[in-house]
DOTOR-59791 format. One record per residue (C-alpha): residue in three letters; x, y, z; residue number from 1. Coordinates in Angstrom, 1 decimal. Each point is the difference from the previous one (the first is absolute). Layout:
NODE; code; X; Y; Z; pos
NODE; ala; X; Y; Z; NUM
...
// end
This chain:
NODE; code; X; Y; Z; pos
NODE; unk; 19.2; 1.4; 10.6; 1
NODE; unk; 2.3; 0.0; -2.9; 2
NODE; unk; 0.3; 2.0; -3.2; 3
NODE; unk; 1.8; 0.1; -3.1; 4
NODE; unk; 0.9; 3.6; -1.7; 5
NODE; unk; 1.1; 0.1; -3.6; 6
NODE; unk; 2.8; -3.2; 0.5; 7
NODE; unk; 2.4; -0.9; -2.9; 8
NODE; unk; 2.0; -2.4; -0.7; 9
NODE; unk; 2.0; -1.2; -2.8; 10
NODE; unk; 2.5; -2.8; -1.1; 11
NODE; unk; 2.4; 1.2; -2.2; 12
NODE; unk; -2.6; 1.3; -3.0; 13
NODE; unk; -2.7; -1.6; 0.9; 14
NODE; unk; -2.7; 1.8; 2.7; 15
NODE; unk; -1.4; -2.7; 1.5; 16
NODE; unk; -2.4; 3.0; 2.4; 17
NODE; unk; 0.0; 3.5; -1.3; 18
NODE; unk; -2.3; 1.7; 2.2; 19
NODE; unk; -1.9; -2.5; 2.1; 20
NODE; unk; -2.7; 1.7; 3.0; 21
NODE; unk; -1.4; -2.4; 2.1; 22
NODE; unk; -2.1; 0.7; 3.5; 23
NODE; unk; -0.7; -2.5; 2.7; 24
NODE; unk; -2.6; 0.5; 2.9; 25
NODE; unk; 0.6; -1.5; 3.3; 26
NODE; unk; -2.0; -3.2; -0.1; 27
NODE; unk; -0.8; 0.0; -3.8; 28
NODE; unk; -0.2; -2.5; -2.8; 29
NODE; unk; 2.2; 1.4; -2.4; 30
NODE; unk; 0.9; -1.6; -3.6; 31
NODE; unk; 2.4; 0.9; -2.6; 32
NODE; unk; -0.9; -1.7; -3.5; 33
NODE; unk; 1.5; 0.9; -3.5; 34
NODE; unk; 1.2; -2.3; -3.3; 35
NODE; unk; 3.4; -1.9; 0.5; 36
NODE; unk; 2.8; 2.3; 0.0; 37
NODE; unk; -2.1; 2.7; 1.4; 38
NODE; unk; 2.2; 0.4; 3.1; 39
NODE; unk; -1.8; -1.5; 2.4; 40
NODE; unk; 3.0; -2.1; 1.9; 41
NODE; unk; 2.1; 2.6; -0.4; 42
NODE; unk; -2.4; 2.6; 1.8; 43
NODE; unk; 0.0; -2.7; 2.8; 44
NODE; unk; 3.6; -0.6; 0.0; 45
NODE; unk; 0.5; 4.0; 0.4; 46
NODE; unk; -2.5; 0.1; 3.2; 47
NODE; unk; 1.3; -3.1; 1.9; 48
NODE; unk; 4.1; 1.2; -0.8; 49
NODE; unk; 1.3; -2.9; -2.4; 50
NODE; unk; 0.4; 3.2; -2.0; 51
NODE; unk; 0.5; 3.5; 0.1; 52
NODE; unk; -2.0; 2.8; -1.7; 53
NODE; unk; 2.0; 2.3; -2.7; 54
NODE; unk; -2.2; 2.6; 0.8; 55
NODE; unk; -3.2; 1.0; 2.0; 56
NODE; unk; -1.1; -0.9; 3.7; 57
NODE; unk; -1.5; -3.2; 1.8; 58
NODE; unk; -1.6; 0.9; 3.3; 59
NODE; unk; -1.2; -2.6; 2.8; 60
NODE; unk; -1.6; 1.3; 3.0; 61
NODE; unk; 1.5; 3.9; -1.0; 62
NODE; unk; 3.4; -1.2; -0.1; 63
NODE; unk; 2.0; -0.2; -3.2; 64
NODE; unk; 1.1; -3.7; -0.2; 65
NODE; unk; 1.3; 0.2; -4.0; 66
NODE; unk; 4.1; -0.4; 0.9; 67
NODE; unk; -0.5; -2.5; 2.8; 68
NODE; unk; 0.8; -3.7; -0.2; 69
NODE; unk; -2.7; -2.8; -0.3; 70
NODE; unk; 0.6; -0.8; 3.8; 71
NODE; unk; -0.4; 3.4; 1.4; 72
NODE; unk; -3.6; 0.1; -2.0; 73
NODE; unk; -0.7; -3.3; 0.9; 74
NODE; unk; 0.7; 1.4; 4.1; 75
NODE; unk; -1.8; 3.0; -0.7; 76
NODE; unk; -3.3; -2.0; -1.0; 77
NODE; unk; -0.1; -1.7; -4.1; 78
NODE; unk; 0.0; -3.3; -0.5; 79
NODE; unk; 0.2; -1.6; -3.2; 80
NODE; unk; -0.6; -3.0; -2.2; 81
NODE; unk; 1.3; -0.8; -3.7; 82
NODE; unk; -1.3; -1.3; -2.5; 83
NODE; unk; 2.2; -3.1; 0.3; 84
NODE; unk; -1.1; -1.1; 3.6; 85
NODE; unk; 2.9; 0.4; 2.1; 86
NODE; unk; 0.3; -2.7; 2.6; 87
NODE; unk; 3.2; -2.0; 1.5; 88
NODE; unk; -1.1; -2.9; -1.7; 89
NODE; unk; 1.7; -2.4; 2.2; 90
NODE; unk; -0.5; 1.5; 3.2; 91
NODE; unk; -3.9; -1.4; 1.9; 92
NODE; unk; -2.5; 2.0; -0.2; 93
NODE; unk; 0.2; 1.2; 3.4; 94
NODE; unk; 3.5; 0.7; -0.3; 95
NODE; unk; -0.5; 2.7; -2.8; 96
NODE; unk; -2.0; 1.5; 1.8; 97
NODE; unk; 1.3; 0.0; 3.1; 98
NODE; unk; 3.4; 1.9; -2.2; 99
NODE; unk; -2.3; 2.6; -0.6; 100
NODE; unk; -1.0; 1.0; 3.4; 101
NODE; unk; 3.4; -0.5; 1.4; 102
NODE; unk; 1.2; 2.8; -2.6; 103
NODE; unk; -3.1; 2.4; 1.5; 104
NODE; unk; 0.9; -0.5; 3.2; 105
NODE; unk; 3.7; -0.1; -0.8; 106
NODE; unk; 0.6; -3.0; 1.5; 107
NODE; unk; 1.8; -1.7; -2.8; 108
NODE; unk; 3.4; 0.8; 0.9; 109
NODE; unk; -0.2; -1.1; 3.7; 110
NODE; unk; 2.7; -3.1; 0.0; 111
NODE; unk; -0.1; -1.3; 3.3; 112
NODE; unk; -3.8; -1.1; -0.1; 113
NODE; unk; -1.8; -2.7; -2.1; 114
NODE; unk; -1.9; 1.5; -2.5; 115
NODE; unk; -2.7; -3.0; 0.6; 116
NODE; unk; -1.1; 1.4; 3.2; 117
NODE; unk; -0.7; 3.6; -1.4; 118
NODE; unk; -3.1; 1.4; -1.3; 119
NODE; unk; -1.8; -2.5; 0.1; 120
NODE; unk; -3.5; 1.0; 1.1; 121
NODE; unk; 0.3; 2.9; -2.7; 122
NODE; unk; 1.0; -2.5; -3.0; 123
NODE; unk; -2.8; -2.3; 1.0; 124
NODE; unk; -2.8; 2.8; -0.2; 125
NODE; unk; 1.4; 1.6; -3.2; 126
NODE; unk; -0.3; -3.7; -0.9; 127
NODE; unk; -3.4; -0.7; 0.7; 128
NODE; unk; -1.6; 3.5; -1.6; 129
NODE; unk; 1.5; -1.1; -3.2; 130
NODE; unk; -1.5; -3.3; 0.5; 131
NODE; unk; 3.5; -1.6; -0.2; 132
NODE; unk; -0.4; -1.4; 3.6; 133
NODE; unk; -0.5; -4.1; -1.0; 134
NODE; unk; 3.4; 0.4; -2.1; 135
NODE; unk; 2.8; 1.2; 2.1; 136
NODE; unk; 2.1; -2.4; -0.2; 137
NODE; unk; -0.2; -0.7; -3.8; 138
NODE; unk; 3.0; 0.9; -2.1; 139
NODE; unk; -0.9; 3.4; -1.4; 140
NODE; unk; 1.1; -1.0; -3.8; 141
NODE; unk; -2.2; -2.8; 0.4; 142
NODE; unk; -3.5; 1.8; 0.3; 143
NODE; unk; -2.4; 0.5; -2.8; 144
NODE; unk; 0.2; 3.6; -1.7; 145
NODE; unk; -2.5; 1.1; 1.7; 146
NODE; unk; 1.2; -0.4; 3.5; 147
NODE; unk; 3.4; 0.9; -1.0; 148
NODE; unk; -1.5; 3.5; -1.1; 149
NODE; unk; -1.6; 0.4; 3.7; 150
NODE; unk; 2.9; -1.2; 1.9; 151
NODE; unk; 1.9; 3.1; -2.0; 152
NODE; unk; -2.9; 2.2; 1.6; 153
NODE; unk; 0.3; -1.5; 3.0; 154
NODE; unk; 3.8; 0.7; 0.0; 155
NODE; unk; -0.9; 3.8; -0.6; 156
NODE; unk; -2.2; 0.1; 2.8; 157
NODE; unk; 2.8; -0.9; 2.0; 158
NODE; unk; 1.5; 3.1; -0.3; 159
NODE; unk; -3.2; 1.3; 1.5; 160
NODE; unk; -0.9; 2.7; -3.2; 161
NODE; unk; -2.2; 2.9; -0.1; 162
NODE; unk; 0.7; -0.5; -4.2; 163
NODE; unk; -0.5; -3.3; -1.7; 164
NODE; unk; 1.3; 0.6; -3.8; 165
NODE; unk; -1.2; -2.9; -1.4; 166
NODE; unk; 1.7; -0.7; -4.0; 167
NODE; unk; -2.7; -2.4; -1.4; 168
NODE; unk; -1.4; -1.4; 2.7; 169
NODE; unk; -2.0; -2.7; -2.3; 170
NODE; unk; 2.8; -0.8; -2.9; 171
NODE; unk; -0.1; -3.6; -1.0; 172
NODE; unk; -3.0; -1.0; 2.1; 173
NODE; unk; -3.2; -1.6; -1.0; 174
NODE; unk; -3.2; 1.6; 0.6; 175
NODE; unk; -0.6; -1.9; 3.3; 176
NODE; unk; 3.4; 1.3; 1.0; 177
NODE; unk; -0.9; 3.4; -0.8; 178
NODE; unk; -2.7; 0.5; 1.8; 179
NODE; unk; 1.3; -1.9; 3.2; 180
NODE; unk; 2.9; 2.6; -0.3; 181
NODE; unk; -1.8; 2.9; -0.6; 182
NODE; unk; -2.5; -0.7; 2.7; 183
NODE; unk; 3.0; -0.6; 2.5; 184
NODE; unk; 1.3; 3.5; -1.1; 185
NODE; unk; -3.2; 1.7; 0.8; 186
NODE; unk; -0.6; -1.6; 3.2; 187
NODE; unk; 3.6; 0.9; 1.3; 188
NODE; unk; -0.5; 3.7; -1.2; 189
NODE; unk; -3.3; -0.4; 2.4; 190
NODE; unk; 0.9; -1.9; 2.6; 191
NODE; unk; 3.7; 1.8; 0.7; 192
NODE; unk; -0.6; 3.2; -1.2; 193
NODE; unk; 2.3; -0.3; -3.3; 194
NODE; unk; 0.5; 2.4; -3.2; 195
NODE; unk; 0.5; -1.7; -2.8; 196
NODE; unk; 2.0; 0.7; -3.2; 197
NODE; unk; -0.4; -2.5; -2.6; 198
NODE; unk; 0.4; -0.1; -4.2; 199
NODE; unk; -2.3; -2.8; -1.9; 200
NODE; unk; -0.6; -0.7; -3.4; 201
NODE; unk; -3.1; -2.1; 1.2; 202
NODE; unk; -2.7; 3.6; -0.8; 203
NODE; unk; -2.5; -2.3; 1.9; 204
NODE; unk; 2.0; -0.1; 2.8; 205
NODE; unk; 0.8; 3.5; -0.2; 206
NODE; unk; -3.6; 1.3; -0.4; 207
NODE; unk; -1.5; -2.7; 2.6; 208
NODE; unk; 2.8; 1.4; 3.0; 209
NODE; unk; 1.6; 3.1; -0.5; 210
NODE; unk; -1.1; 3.7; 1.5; 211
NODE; unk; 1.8; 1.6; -1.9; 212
NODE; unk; 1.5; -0.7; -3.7; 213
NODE; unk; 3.7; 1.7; -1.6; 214
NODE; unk; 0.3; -1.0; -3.7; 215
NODE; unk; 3.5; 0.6; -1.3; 216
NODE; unk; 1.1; -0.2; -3.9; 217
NODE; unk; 3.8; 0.4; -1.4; 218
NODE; unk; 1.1; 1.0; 3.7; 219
NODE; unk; -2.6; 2.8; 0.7; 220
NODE; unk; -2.8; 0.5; 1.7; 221
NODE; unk; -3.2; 0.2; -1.7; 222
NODE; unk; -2.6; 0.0; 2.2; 223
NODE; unk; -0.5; -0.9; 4.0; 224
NODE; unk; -3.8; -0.3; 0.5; 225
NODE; unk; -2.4; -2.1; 1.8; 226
NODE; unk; -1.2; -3.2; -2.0; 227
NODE; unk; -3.0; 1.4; -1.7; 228
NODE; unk; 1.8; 2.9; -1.3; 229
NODE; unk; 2.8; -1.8; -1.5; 230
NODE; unk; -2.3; -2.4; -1.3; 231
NODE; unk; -1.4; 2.4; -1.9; 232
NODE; unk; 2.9; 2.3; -0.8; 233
NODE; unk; 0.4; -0.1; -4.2; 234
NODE; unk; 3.7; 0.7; 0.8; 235
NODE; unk; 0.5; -3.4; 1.8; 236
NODE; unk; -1.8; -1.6; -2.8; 237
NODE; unk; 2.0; 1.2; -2.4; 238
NODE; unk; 3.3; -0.4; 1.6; 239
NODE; unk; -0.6; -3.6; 2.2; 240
NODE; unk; -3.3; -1.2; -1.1; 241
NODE; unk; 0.4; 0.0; -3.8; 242
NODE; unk; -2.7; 2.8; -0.3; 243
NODE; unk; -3.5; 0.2; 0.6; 244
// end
């Protein structure tokens, strides 16, 4: 479904990717992990179009996507959430999502009908897989972190994805959190069919979901393996680990 081919890019002197190869199977569990500055966000910024490569090729569904603008990816089938969970923090919850699937269905420019009476039966079932269903008419800056962070993967369902890219998925959460995230993430990749993209610095969370494992250090890519082979891999060790 997607791959990434020898992609740089730099800022000013400093390469932030210097030869990153990353592939994704339709319907995998996919995680990129590495030590702060390793690239990560930047790797995910390249794919989903906040930036563009300096070199090399990003590929989704056999078409090059690397100069295209976030909202043509997002269109073609990647949907993303940050680090920072990005909600409309004084919209409802219903009404951020309900944004979202108006933009899939390019609705949102329609002026002469009330946005209230569209989409509705769609927001409400994205709603009630992400177990957000008893809160849609909270405030969305006034929910706990934890529903805040599935409202934001609820709003990237509403763009109906074939990609979720997923940056830290878990940050900030407590363990309970976690693992009521996490098990939402699998269930959705089950239930709907999803691939998912996702970097973690949680390795118990790594180990415990993905298929498939890329370990990047200083911008490159060191190893993409399955999680027993980077597990034992004396390369990862040394370079994220902190040896053997």
């Amino acid at each position: 479904m997607l791959r990434v081919e020898g992609v740089h890019k730099s800022f000013d002197d400093f390469k932030a990717v210097s030869g990153a190869d990353l592939t994704v199977e339709a319907g995998q569990m996919v995680a990129v992990i590495g030590p702060n500055g390793a690239g990560k966000t930047t790797l995910f910024n390249l794919i989903t179009g906040q930036l563009k490569p300096d070199r090399g090729r990003i590929i989704f569904n056999d078409e090059e996507i690397g100069s295209l603008p976030p909202y043509e990816i997002c269109r073609k089938g990647i949907a993303r959430s940050f680090q920072i969970a990005n909600i409309f923090p004084r919209l409802t919850v219903f009404r951020n999502v309900q944004v979202s699937v108006l933009s899939q269905q390019r609705k949102s420019t329609r002026l002469f009908r009330p946005a209230r009476t569209m989409a509705l039966d769609e927001t409400r079932n994205i709603l009630e897989n992400v177990g957000l269903s008893d809160k849609t008419d909270t405030i969305a800056g006034a929910l706990a972190h934890g529903d805040q962070r599935a409202l934001e993967i609820a709003i990237a369902l509403g763009n109906n994805p074939q990609l979720l890219v997923l940056d830290e998925p878990t940050a900030g959460m407590s363990a309970e959190e976690t693992g009521t995230t996490m098990a939402l993430i699998r269930r959705l990749a089950d239930e709907q069919g999803l691939t998912i993209l996702f970097c973690e610095h949680d390795m118990e969370v790594v180990f415990n979901v993905a298929q498939s494992i890329m370990v990047m250090h200083q911008g490159i890519t060191i190893l993409q393996a399955g999680p027993e082979a980077v597990h034992n891999s004396r390369q990862v060790q040394e370079c994220y680990l902190g040896g053997a």
